[in-house]
C-alpha positions in Angstrom: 0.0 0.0 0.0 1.2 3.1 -1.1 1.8 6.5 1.5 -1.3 8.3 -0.8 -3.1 5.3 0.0 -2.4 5.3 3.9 -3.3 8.6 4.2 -6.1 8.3 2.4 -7.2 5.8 5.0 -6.5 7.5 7.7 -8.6 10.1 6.9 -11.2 7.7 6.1 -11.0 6.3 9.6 -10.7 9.7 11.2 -14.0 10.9 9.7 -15.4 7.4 10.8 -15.1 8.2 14.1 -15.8 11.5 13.7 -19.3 10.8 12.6 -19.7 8.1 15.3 -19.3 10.3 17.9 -21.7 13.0 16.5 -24.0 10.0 15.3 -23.6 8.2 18.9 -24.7 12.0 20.6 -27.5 12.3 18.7 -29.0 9.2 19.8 -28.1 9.9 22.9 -29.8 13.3 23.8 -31.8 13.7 20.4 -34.8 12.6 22.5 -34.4 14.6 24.7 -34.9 17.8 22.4 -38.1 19.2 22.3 -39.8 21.9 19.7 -41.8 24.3 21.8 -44.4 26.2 19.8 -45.8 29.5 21.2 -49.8 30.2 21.3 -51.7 33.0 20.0 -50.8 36.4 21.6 -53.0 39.0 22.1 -52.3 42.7 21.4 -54.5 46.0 20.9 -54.6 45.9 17.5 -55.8 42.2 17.4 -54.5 38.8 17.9 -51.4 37.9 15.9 -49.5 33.8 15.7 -46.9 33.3 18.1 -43.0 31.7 17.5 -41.2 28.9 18.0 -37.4 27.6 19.6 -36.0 24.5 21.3 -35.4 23.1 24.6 -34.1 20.3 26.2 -35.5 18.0 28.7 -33.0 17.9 31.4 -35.1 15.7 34.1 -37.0 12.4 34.0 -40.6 14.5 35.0 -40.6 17.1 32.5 -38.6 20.2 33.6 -37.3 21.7 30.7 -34.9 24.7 30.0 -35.0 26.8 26.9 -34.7 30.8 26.4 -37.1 33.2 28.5 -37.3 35.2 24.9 -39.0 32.2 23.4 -41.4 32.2 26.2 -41.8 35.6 27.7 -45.4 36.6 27.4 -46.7 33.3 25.6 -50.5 33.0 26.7 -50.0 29.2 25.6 -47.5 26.6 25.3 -46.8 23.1 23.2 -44.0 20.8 23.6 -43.3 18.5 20.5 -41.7 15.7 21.6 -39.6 13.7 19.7 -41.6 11.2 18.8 -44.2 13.8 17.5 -46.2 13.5 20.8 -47.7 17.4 21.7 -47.7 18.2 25.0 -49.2 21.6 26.7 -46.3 23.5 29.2 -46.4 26.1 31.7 -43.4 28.3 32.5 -42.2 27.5 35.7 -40.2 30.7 36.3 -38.0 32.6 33.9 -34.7 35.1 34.4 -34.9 37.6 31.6 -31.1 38.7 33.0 -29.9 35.4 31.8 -32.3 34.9 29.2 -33.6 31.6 30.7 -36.2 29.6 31.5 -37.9 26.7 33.0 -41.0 25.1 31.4 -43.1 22.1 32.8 -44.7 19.4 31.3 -47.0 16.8 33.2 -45.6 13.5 31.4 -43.4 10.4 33.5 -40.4 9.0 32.6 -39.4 11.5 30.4 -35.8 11.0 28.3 -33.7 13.8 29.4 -29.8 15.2 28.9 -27.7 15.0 31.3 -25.6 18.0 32.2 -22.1 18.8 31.7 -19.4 21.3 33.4 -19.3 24.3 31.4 -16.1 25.4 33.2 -14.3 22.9 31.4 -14.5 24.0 27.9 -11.4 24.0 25.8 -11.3 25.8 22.8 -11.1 23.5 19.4 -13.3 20.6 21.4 -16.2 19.5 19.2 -20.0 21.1 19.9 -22.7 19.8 18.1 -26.2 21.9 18.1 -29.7 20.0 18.4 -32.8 22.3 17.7 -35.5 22.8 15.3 -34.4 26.0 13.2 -37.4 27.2 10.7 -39.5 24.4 12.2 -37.5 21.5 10.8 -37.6 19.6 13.7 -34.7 17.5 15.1 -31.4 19.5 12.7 -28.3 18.6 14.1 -25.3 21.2 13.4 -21.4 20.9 14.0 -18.7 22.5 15.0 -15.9 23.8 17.4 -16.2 25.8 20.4 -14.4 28.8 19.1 -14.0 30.7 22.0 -15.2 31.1 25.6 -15.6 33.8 28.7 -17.6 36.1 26.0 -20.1 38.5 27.0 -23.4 39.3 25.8 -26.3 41.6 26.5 -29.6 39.9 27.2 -33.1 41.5 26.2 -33.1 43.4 29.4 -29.9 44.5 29.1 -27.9 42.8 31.4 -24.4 41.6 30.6 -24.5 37.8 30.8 -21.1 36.3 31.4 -19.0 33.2 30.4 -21.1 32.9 27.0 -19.6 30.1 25.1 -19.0 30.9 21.0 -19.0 28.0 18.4 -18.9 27.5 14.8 -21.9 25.3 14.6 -24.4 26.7 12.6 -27.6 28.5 14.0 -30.9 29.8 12.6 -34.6 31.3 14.1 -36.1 28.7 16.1 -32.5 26.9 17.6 -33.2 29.0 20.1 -33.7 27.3 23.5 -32.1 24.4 22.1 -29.1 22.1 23.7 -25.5 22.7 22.6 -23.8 19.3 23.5 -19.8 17.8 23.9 -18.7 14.7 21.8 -20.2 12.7 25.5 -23.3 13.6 25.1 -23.4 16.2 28.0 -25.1 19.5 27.8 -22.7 22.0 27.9 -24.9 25.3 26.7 -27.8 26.3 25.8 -28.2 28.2 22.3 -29.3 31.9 22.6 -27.8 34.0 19.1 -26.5 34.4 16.0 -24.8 37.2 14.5 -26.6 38.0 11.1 -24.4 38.2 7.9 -21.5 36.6 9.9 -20.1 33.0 9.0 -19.9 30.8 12.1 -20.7 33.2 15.0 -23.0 31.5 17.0 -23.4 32.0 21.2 -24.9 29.6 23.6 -25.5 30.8 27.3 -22.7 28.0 29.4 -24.7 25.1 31.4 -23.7 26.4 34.8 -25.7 29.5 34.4 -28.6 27.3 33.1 -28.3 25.0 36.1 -27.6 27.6 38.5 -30.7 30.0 37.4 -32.8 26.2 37.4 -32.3 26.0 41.0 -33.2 28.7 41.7 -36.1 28.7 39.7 -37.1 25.1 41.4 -36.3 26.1 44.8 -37.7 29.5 45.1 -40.0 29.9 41.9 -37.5 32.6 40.8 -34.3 34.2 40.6 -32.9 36.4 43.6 -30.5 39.4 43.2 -29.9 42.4 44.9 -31.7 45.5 44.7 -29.8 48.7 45.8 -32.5 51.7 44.1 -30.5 53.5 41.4 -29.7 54.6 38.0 -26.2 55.0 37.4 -23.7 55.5 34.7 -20.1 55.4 34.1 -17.9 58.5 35.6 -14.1 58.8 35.2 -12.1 59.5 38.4 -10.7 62.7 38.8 -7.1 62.1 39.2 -6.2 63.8 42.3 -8.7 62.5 44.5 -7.7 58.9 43.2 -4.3 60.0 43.7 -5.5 61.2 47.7 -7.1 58.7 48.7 -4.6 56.3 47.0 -7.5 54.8 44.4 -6.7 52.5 41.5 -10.3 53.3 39.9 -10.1 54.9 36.6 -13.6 55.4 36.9 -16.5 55.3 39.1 -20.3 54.7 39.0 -22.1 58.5 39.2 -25.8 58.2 41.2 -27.7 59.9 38.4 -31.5 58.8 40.1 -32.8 57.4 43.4 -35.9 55.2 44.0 -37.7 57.4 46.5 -37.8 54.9 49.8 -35.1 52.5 48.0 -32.1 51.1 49.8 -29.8 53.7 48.2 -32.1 56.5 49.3 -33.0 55.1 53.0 -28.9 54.1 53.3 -28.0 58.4 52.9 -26.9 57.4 49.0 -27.2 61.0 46.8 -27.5 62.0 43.7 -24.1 62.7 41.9 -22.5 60.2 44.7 -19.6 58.5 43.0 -19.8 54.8 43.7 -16.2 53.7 44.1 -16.2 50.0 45.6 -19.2 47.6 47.3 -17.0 45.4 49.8 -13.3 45.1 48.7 -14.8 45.0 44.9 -13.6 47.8 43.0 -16.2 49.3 40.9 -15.9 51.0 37.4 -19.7 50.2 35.7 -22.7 49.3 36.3 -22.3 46.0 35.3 -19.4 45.4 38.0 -22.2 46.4 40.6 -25.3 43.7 38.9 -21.9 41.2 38.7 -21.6 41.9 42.7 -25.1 42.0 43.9 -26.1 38.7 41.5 -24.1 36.7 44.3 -24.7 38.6 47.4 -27.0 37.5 50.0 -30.7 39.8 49.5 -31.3 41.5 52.7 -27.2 41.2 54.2 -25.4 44.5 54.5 -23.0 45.8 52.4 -20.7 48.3 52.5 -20.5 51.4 49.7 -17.0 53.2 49.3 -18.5 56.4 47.7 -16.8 59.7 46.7 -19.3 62.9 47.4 -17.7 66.7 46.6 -13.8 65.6 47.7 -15.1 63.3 50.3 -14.5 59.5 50.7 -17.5 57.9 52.4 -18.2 54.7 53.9 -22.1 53.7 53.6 -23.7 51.0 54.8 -26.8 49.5 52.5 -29.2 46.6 52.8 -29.9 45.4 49.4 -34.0 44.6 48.8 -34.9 42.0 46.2 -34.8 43.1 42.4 -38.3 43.9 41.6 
């Protein structure tokens, strides 16, 4: 056998196994992909046909994540199983920060997907995409995670962290749908596309989903801090960083308070320079929904604030985000 012809083999074998890992993933969590199809909505000028995205099962009794776009305001669910089986859903609870959700459906012995470790994404690993893009049910897609530890603005405009970028291909409808390692594990859960770009696609990373899902289950919602302002980005003035020994190049301003909010009921002003919440240095407003997202609703924290030439130390109670 010629060198041509060895290589040629190789390659042969390569794509082989290639297509028996995709082909082996597929049959794996394929079932486990639902098509969720939104109900008539109802607006003042009449009543107009809803959408449709993915989701994945991802336990036995029909809990089911997918995107809180695909579901915010639908008056009326339908899961489409694999197996063409229609099922009606509720949402459970959904966090428009994340741009997740939890649906329910009232079925036993569900197939589901198991869960992966988001955290543990290389870059080059294969990730194949299950969905149902322009209502062609069940598509699988393939490709590379590309990069990770992006960031993305959701609908509410929140900065959602950690989003995972891949090369398999996306369209209207994936949305909701699993993104899924050559083991068959969940590792994200598809959420964009860039339009008139090649092989841009973002998936929100697993450990959100299942963080935001307990939450959901446990509490029927997701819990973040609350401190009562509108803010926006300030630079420092150099010589009171240079007084007060600051390594801020800017600061948070206080442009509006919530009359009665924690800001407002803490001494918090207008024009108050927000500098640092604990030992976290603060420069946007993003750094101070980053902080609160993790700290405990209702425990004090501590506000390093610049007003006039003054460093202050303020003490605030976060409420719960309405």
């Amino acid at each position: 056998m010629s060198f041509e012809e060895k290589d040629i083999l190789k390659d042969s074998e390569l794509l082989d196994a290639y297509s028996r890992a995709v082909v082996d993933v597929v049959d794996r969590v394929g079932p486990a992909v639902v098509s969720i199809n939104i109900g008539w909505r109802i607006h003042p000028q009449g009543m107009e046909q809803g959408g449709a995205g993915s989701g994945v099962i991802f336990t036995p009794d029909g809990y089911i994540l997918t995107n809180s776009h695909v579901v915010h305001n639908a008056t009326k669910l339908t899961v489409v199983l694999n197996d063409n089986k229609a099922l009606e859903a509720h949402v459970v609870g959904e966090d428009p920060a994340t741009d997740l959700a939890v649906l329910r459906v009232n079925a036993p012995n569900l197939p589901f997907a198991q869960l992966g470790d988001s955290n543990s994404l290389k870059v080059g690993q294969l990730a194949i995409a299950i969905g149902n893009p322009l209502g062609f049910q069940s598509t699988v897609s393939t490709g590379v995670i590309s990069a990770v530890g992006r960031n993305l603005r959701s609908p509410d405009g929140r900065l959602i962290e950690n989003i995972v970028q891949h090369t398999a291909p996306l369209n209207p409808g994936n949305s909701g749908g699993p993104l899924v390692d050559s083991r068959g594990r969940v590792i994200g859960i598809n959420v964009a596309i860039i339009y008139m770009a090649q092989g841009l696609s973002f998936s929100i990373p697993v450990n959100t989903a299942q963080w935001v899902a307990s939450q959901i289950l446990s509490v029927g919602r997701v819990r973040r801090g609350f401190l009562g302002i509108a803010g926006r980005k300030r630079e420092i003035d150099p010589r009171i960083a240079r007084f007060y020994e600051l390594k801020n190049q800017a600061t948070v301003q206080i442009e509006a308070i919530e009359p009665n909010g924690p800001a407002q009921r803490a001494g918090l002003r207008e024009f108050d320079q927000i500098v640092a919440i604990e030992a976290t240095m603060v420069s946007t407003v993003d750094d101070l929904h980053r902080f609160l997202s993790q700290w405990p609703v209702g425990q004090p924290v501590v506000l390093t604030a610049i007003r006039g030439a003054e460093l202050l130390k303020i003490t605030v109670v976060p409420m719960e985000a309405p």
